[in-house]
C-alpha positions in Angstrom: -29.8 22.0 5.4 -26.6 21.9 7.3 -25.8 24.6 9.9 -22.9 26.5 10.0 -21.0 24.5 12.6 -22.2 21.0 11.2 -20.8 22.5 7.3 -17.3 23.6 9.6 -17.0 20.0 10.7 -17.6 18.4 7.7 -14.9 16.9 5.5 -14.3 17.6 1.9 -13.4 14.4 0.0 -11.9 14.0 -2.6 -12.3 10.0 -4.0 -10.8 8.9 -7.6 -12.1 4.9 -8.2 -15.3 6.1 -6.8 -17.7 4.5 -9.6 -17.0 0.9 -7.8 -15.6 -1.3 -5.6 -13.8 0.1 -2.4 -14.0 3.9 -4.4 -17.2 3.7 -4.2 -18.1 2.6 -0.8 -16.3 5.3 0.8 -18.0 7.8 -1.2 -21.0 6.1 0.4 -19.5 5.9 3.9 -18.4 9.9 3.8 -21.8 11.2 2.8 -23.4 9.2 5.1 -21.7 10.5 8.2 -22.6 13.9 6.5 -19.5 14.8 4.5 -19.3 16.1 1.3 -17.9 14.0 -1.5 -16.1 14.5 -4.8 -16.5 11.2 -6.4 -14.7 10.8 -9.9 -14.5 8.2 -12.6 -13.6 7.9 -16.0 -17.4 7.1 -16.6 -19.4 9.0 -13.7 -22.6 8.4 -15.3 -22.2 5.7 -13.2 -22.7 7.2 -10.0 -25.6 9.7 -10.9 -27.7 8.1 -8.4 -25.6 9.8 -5.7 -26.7 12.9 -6.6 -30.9 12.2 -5.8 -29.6 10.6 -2.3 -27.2 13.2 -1.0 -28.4 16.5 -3.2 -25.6 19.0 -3.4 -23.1 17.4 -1.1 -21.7 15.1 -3.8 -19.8 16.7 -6.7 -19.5 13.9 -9.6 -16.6 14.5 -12.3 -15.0 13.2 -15.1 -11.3 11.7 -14.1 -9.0 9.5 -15.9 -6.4 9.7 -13.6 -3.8 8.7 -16.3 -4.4 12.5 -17.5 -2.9 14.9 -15.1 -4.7 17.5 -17.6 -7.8 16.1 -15.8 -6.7 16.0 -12.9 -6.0 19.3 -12.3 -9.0 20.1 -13.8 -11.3 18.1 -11.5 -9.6 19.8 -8.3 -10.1 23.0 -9.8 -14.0 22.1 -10.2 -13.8 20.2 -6.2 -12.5 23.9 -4.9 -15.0 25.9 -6.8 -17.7 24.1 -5.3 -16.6 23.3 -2.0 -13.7 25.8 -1.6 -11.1 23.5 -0.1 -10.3 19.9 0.4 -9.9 17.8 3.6 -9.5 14.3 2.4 -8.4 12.5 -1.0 -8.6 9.0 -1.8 -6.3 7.9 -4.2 -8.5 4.4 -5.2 -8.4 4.2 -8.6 -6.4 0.8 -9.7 -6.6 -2.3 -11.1 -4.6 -5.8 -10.4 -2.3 -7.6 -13.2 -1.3 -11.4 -12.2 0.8 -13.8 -13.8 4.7 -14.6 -14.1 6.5 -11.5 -13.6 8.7 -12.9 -16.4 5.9 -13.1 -18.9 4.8 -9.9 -18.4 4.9 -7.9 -21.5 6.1 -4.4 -21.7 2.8 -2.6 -22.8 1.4 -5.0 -19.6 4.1 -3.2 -17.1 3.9 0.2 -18.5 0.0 0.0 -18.4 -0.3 -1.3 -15.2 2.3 1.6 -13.6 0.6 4.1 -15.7 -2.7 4.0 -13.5 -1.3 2.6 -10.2 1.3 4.8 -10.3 1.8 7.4 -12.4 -1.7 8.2 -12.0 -1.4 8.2 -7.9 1.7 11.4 -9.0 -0.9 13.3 -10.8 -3.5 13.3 -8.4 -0.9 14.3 -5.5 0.6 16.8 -8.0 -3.4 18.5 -8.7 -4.3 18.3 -4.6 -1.0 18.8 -2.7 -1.0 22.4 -3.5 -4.4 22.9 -2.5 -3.6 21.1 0.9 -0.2 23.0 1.7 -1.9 25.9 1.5 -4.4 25.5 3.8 -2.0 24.0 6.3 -3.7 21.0 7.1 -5.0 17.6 4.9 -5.3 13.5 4.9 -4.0 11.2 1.8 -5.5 8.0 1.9 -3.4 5.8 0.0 -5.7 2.3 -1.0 -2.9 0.0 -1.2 -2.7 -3.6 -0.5 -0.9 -5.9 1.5 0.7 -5.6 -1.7 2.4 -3.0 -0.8 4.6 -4.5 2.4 4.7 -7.8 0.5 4.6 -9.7 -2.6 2.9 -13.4 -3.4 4.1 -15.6 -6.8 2.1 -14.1 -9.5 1.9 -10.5 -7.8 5.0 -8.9 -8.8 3.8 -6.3 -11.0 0.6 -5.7 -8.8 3.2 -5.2 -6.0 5.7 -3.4 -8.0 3.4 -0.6 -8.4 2.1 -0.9 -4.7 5.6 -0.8 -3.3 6.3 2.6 -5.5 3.2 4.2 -4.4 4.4 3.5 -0.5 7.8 4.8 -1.0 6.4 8.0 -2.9 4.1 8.1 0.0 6.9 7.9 2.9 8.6 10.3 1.6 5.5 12.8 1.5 4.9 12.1 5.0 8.3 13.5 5.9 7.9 16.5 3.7 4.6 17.4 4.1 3.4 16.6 8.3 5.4 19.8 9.5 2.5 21.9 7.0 0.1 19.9 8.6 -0.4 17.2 5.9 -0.9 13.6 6.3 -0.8 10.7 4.9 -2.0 6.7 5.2 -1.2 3.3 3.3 -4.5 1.2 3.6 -3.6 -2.2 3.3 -5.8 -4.7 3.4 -6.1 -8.0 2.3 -8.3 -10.1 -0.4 -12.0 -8.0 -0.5 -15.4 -9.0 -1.9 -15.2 -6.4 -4.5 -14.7 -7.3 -8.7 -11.1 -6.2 -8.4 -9.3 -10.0 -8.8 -12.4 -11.0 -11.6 -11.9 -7.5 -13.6 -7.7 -8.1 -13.2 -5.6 -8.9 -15.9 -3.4 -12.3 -16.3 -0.5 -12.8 -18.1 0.6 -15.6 -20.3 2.1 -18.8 -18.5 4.3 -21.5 -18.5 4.2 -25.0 -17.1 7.2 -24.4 -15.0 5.0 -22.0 -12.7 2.0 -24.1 -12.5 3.2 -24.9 -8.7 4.0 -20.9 -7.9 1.9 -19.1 -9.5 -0.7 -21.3 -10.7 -1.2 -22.5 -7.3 -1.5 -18.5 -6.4 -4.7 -18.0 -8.8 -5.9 -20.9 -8.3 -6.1 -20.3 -4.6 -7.7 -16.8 -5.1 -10.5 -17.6 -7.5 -11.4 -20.6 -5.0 -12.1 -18.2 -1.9 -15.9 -18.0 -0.9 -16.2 -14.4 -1.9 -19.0 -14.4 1.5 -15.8 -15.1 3.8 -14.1 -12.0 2.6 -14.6 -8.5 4.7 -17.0 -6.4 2.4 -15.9 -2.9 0.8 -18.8 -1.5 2.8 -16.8 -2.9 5.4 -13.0 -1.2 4.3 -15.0 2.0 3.7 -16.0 2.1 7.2 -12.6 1.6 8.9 -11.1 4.5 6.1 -13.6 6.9 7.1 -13.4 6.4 10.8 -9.0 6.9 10.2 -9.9 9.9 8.6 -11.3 11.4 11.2 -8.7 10.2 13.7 -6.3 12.8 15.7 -3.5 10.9 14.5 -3.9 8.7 11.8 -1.2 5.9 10.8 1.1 6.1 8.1 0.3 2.5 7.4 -3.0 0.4 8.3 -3.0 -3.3 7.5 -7.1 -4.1 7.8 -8.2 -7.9 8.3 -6.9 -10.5 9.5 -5.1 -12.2 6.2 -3.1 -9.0 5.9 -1.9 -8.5 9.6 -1.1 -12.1 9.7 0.9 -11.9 6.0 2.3 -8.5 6.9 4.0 -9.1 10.2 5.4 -12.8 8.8 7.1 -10.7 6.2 8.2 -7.8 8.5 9.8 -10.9 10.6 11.7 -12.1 7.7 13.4 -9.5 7.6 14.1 -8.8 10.9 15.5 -12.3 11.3 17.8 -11.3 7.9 19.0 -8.3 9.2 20.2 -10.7 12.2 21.8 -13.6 11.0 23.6 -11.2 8.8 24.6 -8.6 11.1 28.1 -9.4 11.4 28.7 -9.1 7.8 26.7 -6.2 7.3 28.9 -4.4 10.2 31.7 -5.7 8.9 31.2 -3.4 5.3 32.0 -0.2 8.0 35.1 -1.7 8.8 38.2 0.1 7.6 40.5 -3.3 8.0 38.0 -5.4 6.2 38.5 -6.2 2.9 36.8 -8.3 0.5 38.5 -11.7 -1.0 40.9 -11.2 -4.1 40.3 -13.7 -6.5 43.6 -15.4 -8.1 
């Protein structure tokens, strides 16, 4: 049994995704360094062997986070047991790939519906609970997705790129109560996310963009690629950090992808500085066409 100042230093977690994949291993990681865990999924039967490892310091509940009805419910059941939380995970997701073109609009909607959507009702259930106890850590699991996007990605990023501007925003509003937030971003994992993905319909005129895209992902030895045990790990040690970053690229695919696409845009922003000045200029004025 934990004594008092061991239960003071431990952190409340709140994890959606948790029945697999990255979700999951945090759940792990948390209770392992003696934490206490809320881990929810649509289908927690799946992670009732939690409860005979780490007893009464994992809370398992129902959560589809496309219901913000549940979503509010399941904090309400995280603060009855624990009385407060210190960390939520927003993890739940899944990937769609394919020719942004060809997506359909059920695909989109779906898609946004979970990644996104479902990321707002989960802030909108916890944030109260956080603001008034002054102080709190969103973890964002984004991707590299989210700084960047890769033919066949669009949507994938789409929803990644929404979740980082919600989430940069927060941070603004939110650090003076003592609130913080982080984008994880990491690169390719060996979890089931790209094999339980979705694909689009194609067309022959992509076979060299995005074809070459999915075909270069299901061709990855899955052994090369950092583990979720691994992720987990490196989420768990930035929430305990002093000062946490707002964004966290993790492995070396994403740091590498990240920073060639932060440079593209710093080299646009300066071969196209003069025009860009020039739009301030009262005496400039755009061509008239005859």
């Amino acid at each position: 049994m934990a004594t008092s100042n061991q239960t003071e230093s431990c952190r409340v977690w709140f994890i959606t995704g948790a029945s697999s994949g990255v979700g999951r291993a945090i759940a792990v990681a948390a209770l392992d360094r003696g934490d206490r865990v809320v881990a929810t999924a649509r289908k927690p039967e799946a992670l009732t062997e939690l409860i005979s490892h780490y007893a009464d310091r994992v809370l398992l509940t129902e959560l589809d986070v496309r219901r913000e009805d549940k979503a509010q419910q399941a904090v309400s059941e995280t603060v009855a047991a624990f009385g407060r939380i210190d960390v939520v995970v927003n993890s739940a997701g899944y990937g769609l790939f394919g020719p942004v073109e060809k997506t359909t609009d059920k695909q989109a909607r779906d898609i946004f519906d979970t990644n996104f959507f479902g990321v707002l009702n989960v802030l909108r259930a916890t944030l109260p609970v956080l603001r008034r106890q002054r102080s709190g850590h969103v973890i964002q699991m984004s991707a590299l997705f989210g700084q960047m996007s890769w033919p066949g990605t669009g949507l994938l990023a789409a929803t990644k790129h929404a979740v980082g501007g919600v989430t940069a925003a927060l941070a603004q509003e939110l650090t003076p109560l003592g609130v913080r937030f982080t984008m994880v971003e990491p690169g390719q994992i060996n979890t089931p996310f790209t094999s339980h993905s979705m694909i689009t319909d194609t067309d022959s005129d992509y076979d060299n963009t995005v074809g070459a895209l999915l075909r270069s992902l299901s061709q990855v030895p899955t052994e090369t690629l950092p583990s979720a045990a691994t992720i987990a790990s490196a989420v768990v040690q930035v929430a305990h950090a002093d000062q946490p970053p707002l964004h966290l690229a993790l492995g070396n695919t994403a740091m590498a992808e990240i920073r060639k696409e932060l440079t593209a845009r710093l080299r646009d922003l300066t071969e196209w500085e003069q025009l860009t000045r020039q739009i301030d200029d009262q005496s400039y004025s755009k061509p008239v066409r005859t």
